[in-house]
KEZA-193754 format. One record per residue (C-alpha): residue number from 1; residue in three letters; x, y, z. Coordinates in steps of 0.02 Angstrom, whole numbers, plus 50000, padded with zeros to 5 digits. Example, Ala and Ser with C-alpha at 12.3 -4.5 7.8 and 13.67 -1.06 7.14 Angstrom:
<nodes>
<node><num>1</num><residuo>ALA</residuo><X>50615</X><Y>49775</Y><Z>50390</Z></node>
<node><num>2</num><residuo>SER</residuo><X>50684</X><Y>49947</Y><Z>50357</Z></node>
</nodes>
This chain:
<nodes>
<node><num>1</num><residuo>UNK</residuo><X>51806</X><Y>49633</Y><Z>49532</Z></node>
<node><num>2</num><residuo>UNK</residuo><X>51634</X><Y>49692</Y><Z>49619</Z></node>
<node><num>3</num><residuo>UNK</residuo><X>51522</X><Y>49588</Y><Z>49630</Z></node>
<node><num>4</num><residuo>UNK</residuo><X>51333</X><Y>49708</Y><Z>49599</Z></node>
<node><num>5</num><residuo>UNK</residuo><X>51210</X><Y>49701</Y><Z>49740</Z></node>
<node><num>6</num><residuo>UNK</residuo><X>51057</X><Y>49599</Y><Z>49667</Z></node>
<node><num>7</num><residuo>UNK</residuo><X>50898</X><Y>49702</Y><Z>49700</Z></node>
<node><num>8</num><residuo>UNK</residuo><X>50753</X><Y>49639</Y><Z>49778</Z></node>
<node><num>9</num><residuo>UNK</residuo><X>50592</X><Y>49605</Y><Z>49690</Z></node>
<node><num>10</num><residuo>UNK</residuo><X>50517</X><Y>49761</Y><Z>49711</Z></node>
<node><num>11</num><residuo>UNK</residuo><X>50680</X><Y>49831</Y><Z>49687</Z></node>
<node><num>12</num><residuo>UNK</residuo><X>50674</X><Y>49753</Y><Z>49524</Z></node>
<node><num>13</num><residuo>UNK</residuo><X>50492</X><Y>49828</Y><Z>49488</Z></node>
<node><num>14</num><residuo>UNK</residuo><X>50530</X><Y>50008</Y><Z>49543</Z></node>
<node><num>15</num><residuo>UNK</residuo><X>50665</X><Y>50020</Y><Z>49423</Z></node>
<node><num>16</num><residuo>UNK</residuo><X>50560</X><Y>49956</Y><Z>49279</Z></node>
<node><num>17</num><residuo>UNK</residuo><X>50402</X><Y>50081</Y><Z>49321</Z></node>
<node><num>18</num><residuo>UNK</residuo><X>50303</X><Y>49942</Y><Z>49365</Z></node>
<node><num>19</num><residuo>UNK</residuo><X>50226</X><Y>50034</Y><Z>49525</Z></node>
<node><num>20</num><residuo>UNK</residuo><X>50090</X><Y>49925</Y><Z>49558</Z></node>
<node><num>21</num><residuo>UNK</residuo><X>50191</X><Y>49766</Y><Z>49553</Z></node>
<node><num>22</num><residuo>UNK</residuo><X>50336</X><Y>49844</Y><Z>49661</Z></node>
<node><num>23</num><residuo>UNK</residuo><X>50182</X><Y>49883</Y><Z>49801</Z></node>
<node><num>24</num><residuo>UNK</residuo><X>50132</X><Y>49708</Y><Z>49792</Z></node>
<node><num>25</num><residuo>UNK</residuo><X>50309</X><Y>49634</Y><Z>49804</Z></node>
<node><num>26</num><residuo>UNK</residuo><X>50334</X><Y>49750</Y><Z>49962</Z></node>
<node><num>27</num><residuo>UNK</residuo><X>50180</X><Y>49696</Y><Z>50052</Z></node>
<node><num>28</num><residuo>UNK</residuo><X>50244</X><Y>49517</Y><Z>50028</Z></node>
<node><num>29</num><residuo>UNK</residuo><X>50396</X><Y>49571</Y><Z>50131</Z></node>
<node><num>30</num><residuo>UNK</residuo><X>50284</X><Y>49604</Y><Z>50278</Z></node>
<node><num>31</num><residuo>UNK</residuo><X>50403</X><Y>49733</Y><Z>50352</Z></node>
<node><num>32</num><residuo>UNK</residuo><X>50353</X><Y>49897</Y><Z>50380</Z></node>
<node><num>33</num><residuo>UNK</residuo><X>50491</X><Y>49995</Y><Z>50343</Z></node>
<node><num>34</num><residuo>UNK</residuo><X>50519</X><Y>49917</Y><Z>50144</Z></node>
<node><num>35</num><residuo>UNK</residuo><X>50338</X><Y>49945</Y><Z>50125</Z></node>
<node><num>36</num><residuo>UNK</residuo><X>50342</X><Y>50124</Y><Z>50184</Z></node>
<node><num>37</num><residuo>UNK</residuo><X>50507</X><Y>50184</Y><Z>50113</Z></node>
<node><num>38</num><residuo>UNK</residuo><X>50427</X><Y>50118</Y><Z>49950</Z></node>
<node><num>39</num><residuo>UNK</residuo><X>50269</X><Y>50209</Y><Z>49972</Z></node>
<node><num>40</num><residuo>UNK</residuo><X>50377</X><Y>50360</Y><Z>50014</Z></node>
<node><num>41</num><residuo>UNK</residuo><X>50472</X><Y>50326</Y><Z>49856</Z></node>
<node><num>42</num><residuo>UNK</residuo><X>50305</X><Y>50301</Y><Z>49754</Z></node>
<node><num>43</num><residuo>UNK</residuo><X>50262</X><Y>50486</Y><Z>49806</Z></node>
<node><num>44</num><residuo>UNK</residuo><X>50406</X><Y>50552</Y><Z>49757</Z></node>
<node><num>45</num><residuo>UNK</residuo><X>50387</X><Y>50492</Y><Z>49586</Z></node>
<node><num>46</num><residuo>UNK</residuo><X>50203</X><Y>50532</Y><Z>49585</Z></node>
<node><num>47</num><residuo>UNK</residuo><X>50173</X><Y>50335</Y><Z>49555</Z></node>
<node><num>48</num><residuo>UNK</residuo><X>50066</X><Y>50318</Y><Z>49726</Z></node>
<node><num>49</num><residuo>UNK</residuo><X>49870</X><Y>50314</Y><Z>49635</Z></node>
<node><num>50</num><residuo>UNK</residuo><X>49955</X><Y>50210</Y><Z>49508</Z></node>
<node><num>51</num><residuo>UNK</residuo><X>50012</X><Y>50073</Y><Z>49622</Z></node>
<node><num>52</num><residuo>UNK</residuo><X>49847</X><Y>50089</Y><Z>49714</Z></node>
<node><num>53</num><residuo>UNK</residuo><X>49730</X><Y>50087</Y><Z>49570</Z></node>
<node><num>54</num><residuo>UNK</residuo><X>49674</X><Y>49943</Y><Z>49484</Z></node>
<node><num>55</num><residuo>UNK</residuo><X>49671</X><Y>49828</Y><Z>49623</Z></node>
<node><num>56</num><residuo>UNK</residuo><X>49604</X><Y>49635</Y><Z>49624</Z></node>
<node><num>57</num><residuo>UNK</residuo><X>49493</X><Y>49602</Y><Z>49796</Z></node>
<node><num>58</num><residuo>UNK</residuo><X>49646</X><Y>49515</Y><Z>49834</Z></node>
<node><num>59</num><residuo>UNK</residuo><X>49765</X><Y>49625</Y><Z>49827</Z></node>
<node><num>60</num><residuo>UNK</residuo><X>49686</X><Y>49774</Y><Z>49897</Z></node>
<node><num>61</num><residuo>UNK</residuo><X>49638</X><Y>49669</Y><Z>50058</Z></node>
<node><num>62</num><residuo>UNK</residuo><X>49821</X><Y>49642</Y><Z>50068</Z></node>
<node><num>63</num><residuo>UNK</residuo><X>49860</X><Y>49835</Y><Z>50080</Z></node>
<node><num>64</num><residuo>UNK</residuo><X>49694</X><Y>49874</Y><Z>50171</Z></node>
<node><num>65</num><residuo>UNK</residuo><X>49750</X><Y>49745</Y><Z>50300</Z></node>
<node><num>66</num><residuo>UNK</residuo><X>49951</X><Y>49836</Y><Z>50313</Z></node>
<node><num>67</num><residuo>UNK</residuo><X>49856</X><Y>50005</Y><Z>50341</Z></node>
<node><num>68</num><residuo>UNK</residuo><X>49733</X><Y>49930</Y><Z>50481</Z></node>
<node><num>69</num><residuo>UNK</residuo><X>49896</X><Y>49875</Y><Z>50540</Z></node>
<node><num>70</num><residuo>UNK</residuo><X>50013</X><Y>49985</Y><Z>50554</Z></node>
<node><num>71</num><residuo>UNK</residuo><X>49920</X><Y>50160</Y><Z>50534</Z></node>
<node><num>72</num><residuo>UNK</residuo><X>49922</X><Y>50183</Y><Z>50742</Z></node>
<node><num>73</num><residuo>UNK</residuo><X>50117</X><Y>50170</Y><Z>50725</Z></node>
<node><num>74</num><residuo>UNK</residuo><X>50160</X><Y>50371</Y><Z>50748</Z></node>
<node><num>75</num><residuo>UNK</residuo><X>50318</X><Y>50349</Y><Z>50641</Z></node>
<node><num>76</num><residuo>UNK</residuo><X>50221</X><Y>50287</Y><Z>50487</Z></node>
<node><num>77</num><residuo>UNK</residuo><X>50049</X><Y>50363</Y><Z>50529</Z></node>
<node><num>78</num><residuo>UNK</residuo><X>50071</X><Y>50523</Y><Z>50424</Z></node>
<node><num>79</num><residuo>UNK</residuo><X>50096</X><Y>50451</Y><Z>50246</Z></node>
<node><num>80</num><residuo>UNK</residuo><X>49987</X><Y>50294</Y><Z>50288</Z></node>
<node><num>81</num><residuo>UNK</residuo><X>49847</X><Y>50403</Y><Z>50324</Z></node>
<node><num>82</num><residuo>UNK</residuo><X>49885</X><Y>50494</Y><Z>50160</Z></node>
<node><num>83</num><residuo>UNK</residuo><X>49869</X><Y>50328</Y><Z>50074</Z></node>
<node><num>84</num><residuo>UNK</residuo><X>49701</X><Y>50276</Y><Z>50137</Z></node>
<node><num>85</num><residuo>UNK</residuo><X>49631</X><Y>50436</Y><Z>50081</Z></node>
<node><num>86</num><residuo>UNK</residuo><X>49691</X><Y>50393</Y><Z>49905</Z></node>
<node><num>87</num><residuo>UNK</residuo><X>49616</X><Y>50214</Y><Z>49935</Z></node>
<node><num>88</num><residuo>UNK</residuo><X>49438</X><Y>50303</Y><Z>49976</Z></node>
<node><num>89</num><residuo>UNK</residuo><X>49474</X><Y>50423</Y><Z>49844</Z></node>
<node><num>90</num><residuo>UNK</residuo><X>49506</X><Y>50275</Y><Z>49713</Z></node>
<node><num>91</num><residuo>UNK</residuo><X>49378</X><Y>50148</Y><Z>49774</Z></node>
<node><num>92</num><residuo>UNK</residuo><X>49247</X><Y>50268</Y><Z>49832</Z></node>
<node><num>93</num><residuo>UNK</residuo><X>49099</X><Y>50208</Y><Z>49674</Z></node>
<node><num>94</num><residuo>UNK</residuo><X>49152</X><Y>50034</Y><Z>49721</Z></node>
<node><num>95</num><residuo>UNK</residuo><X>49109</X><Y>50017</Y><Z>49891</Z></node>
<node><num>96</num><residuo>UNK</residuo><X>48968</X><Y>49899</Y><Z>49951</Z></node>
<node><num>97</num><residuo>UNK</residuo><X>49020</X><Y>49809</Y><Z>49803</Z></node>
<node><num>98</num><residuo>UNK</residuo><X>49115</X><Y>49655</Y><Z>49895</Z></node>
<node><num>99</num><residuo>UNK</residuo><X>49072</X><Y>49615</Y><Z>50083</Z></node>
<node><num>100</num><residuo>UNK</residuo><X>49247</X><Y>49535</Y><Z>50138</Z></node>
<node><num>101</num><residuo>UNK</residuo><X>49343</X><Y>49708</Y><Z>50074</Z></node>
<node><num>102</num><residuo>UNK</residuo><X>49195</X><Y>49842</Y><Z>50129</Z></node>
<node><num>103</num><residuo>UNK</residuo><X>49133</X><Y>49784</Y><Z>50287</Z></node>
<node><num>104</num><residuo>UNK</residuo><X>49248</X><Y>49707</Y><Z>50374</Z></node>
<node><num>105</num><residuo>UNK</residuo><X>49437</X><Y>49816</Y><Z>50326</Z></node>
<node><num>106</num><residuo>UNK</residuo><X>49350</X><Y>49982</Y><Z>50295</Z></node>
<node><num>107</num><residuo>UNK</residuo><X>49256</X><Y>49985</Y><Z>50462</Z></node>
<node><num>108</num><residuo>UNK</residuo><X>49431</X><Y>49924</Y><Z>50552</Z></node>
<node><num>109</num><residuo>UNK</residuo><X>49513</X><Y>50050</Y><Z>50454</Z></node>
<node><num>110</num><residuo>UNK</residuo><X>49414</X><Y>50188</Y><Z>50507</Z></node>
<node><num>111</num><residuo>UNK</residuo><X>49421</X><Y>50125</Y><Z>50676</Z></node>
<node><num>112</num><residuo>UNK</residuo><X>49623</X><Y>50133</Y><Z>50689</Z></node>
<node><num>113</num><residuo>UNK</residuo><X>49615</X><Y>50312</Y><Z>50609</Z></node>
<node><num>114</num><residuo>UNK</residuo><X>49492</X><Y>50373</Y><Z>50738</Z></node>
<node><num>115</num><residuo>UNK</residuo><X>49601</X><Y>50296</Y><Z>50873</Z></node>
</nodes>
């Protein structure tokens, strides 16, 4: 008897529709390659805005902070780039509202994408 493969949290999340959570659980990982094959995944199933949306100060520091990160990586600077736009697109009235998320990861942001 086969024994099944248990999934990973945001495994677990993903198969439930719970887009936001699985983005969450992914960042946790800290690797780059869950948390962009689940972004990837996310636009397939047109869940991307939903995972983004609706995000505590917290929380979108966490993803702000992966994108400052790892945007300047060529092999995951297409679709990150993508997602920042939604993340401006999203969060555009809400800006100025919070000095750690504004200040600080936007204006590093902007500086890895001009780089």
């Amino acid at each position: 008897m086969r024994r099944k493969k248990k999934l990973q949290t945001y495994e677990q999340h993903l198969k439930a529709f719970e887009y936001k959570a699985a983005l969450t659980s992914a960042l946790a990982t800290k690797n780059p390659e869950v948390i962009v094959a689940l972004i990837e995944e996310l636009v397939e199933r047109s869940g991307l805005y939903v995972a983004v949306a609706n995000r505590s100060e917290e929380e979108l520091c966490q993803l702000l902070e992966f994108l400052i990160w790892k945007v300047g990586d060529y092999r995951y600077s297409n679709i990150l780039v993508e997602v920042a736009r939604i993340i401006l697109n999203i969060y555009a009235g809400v800006i100025g509202l919070s000095d750690k998320v504004d200040y600080r990861l936007f204006k590093d942001l902007e500086r890895e994408v001009r780089q």
